[in-house]
C-alpha positions in Angstrom: -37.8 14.1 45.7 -34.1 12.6 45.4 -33.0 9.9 46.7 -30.2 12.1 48.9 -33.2 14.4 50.3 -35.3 11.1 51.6 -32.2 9.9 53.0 -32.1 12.9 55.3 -35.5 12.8 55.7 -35.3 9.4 57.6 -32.1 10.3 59.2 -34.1 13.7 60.8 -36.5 11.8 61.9 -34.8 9.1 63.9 -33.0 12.4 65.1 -36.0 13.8 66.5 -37.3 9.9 67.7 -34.3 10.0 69.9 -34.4 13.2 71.0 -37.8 12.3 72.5 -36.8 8.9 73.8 -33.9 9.4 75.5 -35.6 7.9 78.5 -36.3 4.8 77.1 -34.3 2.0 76.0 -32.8 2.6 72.3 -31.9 -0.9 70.5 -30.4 -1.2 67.0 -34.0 -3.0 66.5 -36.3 -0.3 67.1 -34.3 3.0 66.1 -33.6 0.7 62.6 -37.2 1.1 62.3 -37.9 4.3 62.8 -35.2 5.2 59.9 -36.8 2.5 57.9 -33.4 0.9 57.7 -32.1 -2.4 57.7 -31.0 -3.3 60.6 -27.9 -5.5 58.9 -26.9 -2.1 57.2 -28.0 0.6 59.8 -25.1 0.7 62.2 -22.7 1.6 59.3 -25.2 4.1 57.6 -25.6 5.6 60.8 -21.3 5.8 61.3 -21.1 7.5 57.8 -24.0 10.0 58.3 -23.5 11.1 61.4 -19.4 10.7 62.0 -19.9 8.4 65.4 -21.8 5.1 66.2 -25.5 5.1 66.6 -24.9 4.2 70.5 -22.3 6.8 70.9 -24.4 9.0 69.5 -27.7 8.5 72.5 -24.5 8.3 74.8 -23.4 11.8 73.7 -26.8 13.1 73.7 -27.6 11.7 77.7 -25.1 13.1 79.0 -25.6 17.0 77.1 -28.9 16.9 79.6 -26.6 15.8 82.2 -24.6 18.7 82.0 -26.7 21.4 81.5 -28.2 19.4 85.4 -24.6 19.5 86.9 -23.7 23.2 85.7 -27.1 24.9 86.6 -28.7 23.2 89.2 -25.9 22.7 91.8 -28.4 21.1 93.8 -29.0 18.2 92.2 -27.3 14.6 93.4 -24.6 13.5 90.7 -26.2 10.5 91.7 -29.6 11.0 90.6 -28.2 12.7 87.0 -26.5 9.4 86.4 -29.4 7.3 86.9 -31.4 9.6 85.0 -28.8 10.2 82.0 -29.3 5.9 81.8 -26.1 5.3 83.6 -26.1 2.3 86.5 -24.0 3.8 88.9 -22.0 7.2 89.5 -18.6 5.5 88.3 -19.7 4.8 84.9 -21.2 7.7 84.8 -17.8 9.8 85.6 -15.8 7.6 83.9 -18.0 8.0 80.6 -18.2 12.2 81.7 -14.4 12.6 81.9 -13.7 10.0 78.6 -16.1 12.6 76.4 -15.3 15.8 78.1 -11.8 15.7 79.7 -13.6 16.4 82.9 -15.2 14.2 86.0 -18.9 15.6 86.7 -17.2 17.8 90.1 -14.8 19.4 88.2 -17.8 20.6 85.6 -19.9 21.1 87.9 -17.3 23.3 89.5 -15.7 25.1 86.7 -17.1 23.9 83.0 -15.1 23.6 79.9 -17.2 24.8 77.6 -14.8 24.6 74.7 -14.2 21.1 74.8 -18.1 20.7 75.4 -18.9 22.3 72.5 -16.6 20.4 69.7 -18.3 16.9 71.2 -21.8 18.5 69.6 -20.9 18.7 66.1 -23.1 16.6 63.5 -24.7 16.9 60.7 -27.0 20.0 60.2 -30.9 18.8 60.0 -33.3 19.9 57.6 -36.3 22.0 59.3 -39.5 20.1 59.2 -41.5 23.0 61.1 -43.5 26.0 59.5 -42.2 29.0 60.1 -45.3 31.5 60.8 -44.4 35.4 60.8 -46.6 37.3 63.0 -45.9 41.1 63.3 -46.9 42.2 66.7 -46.7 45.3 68.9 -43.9 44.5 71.5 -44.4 46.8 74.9 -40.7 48.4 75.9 -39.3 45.8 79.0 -36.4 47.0 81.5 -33.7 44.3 81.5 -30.8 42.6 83.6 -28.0 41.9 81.4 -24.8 40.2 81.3 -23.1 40.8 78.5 -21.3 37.9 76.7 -18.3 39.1 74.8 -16.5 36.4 73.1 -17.1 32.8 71.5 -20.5 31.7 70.9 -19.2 28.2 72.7 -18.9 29.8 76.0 -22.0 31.7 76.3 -22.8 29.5 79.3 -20.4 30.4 81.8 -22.3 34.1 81.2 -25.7 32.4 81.4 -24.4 30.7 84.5 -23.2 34.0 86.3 -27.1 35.5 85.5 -28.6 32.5 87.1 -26.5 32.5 89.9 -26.9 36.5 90.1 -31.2 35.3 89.9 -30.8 33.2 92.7 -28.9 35.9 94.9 -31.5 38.3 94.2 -34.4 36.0 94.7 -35.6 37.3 90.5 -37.2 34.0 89.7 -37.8 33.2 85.9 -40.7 31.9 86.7 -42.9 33.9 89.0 -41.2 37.1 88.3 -38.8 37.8 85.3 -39.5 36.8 81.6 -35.4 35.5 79.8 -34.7 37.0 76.9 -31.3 37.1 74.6 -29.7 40.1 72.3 -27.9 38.3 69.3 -25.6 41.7 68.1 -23.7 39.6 65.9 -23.9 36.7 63.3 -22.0 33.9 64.9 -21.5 32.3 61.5 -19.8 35.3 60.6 -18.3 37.1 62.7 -14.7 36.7 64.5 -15.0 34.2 68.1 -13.0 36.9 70.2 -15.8 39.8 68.5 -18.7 38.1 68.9 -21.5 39.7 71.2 -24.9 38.1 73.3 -26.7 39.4 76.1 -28.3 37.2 78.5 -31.3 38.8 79.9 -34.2 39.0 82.5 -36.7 41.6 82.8 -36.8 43.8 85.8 -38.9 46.2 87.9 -36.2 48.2 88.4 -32.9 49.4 87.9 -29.9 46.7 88.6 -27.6 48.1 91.5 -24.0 47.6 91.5 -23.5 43.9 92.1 -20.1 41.3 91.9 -22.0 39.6 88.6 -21.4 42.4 86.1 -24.9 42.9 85.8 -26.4 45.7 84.6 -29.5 47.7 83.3 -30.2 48.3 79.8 -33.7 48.2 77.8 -35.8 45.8 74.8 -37.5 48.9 73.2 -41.3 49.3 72.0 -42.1 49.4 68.3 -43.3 46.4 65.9 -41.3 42.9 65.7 -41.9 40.1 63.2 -42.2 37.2 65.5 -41.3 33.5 64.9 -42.3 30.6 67.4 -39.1 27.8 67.4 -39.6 24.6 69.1 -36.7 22.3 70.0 -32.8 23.0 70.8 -31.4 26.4 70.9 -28.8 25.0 68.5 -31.2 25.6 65.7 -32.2 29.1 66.5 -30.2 30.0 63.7 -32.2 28.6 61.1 -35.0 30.9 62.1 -32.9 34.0 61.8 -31.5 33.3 58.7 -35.3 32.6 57.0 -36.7 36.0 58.6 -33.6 37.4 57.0 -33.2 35.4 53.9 -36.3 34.7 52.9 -39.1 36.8 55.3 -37.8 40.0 54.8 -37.1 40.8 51.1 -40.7 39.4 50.1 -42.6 41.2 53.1 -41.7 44.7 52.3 -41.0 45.5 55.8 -37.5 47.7 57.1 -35.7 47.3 59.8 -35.7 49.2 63.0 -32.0 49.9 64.3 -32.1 47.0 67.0 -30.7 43.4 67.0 -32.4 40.0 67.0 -33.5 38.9 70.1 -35.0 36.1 71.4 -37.3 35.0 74.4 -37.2 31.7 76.2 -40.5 30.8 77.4 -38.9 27.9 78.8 -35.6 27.1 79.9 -32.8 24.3 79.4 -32.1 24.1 82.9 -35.5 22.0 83.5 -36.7 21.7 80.5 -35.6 18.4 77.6 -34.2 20.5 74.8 -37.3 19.0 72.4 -39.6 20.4 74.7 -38.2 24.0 74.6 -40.0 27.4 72.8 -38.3 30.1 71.8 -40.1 33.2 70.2 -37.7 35.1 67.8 -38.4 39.0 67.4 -36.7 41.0 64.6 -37.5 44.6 65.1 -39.4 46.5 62.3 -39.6 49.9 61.3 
């Protein structure tokens, strides 16, 4: 193995240690050892790798949890998200909030800036670490609530925010009653920001009714799917449609049926650490 391929390796896994410690108390000391770094050299490794310092860094990824808290579950005390996110009081908190975002916790609670959001969350790509197991599996037709998302891949949110507030007007809970799926139409990697096009979905019993959210009715068809369990941040659900693509496909001998990728969250970010989360990822076959 090279030398620059074990230097990832370490680096993906201190990713992953902090990712599921972000509760704890993270010092040079311990997260040194779990990249098996010196600790007189790991600061400035870290700065070079990833592009900002190593505390920065757990800083940056606290307060992503903390906004995903503020801008879906309005409920929540600031308060209790700042203690939560490590923070010692709600000032720090909000100061630190508006210095990496441009906006105080209210006014994303309020009305988030996705945009801006998004171009704090750019690091290094990982390598993948988990198997990828293909199961082909008869998937049963499902009526759907959709909002359609036309436009950057960055602000899907504020359209998942309108379908959770349009679930919480119509009592549809995503945990008693409706399974959340996504429709990826188009490559983000690929395709133009204004063109791009998601569907944020919920099954349903029956038809959507004319409603303020722009919600309506469409349909996930029957017929075979490849299926592909993903565990961990959404961000990555990209690496599993370009393996069933890539790599699946031209060695299974399978063709593919005239619908899109689509995903279904068996859990969701809203309550749920983004290391913890699964993700099944259907391509339709033929």
């Amino acid at each position: 193995m090279s030398r620059a391929r074990v230097y990832a390796e370490r680096f993906n896994r201190l990713f992953e240690y902090i990712d599921q410690h972000l509760d704890e108390e993270l010092t040079v000391d311990r997260l040194s050892q779990v990249a098996n770094f010196s600790k007189f050299h790991f600061l400035r490794q870290f700065s070079e790798y990833c592009g900002v310092t190593v505390g920065r860094y757990v800083q940056l990824k606290r307060l992503k949890q903390a906004s995903y808290r503020l801008a879906f579950n309005p409920l929540e005390r600031i308060i209790d998200i700042a203690l939560d996110s490590g923070f010692e009081n709600p000032e720090s908190f909000s100061r630190a909030f508006k210095n990496t975002f441009g906006q105080t916790p209210t006014a994303f609670r309020s009305s988030p800036e996705w945009k801006e959001w998004t171009e704090r969350y750019q690091f290094p790509a990982r390598e993948r670490h988990q198997k990828m197991d293909v199961t082909i599996i008869p998937f049963d037709h499902v009526k759907i609530a959709v909002k359609e998302h036309r436009g950057a891949v960055g602000l899907i949110n504020d359209s998942v925010k309108t379908f959770i507030e349009w679930r919480k007007a119509t009592g549809i809970s995503p945990v008693a009653t409706s399974k959340t799926f996504g429709i990826a139409y188009d490559n983000p990697d690929t395709t133009e920001p204004d063109k791009f096009r998601f569907d944020v979905c919920g099954s349903v019993a029956a038809d959507v009714p004319a409603n303020p959210y722009s919600i309506i009715t469409k349909e996930i068809p029957a017929g075979r799917c490849a299926v592909v369990r993903h565990l961990g941040s959404h961000d990555r659900i990209g690496e599993v449609a370009y393996f069933l693509y890539r790599d699946w496909l031209p060695q299974s001998g399978e063709e593919l049926r005239d619908f899109p990728l689509f995903f279904q969250y068996l859990n969701l970010i809203t309550d749920t650490p983004e290391h913890e989360l699964i993700t099944d990822v259907f391509l339709p076959l033929k």
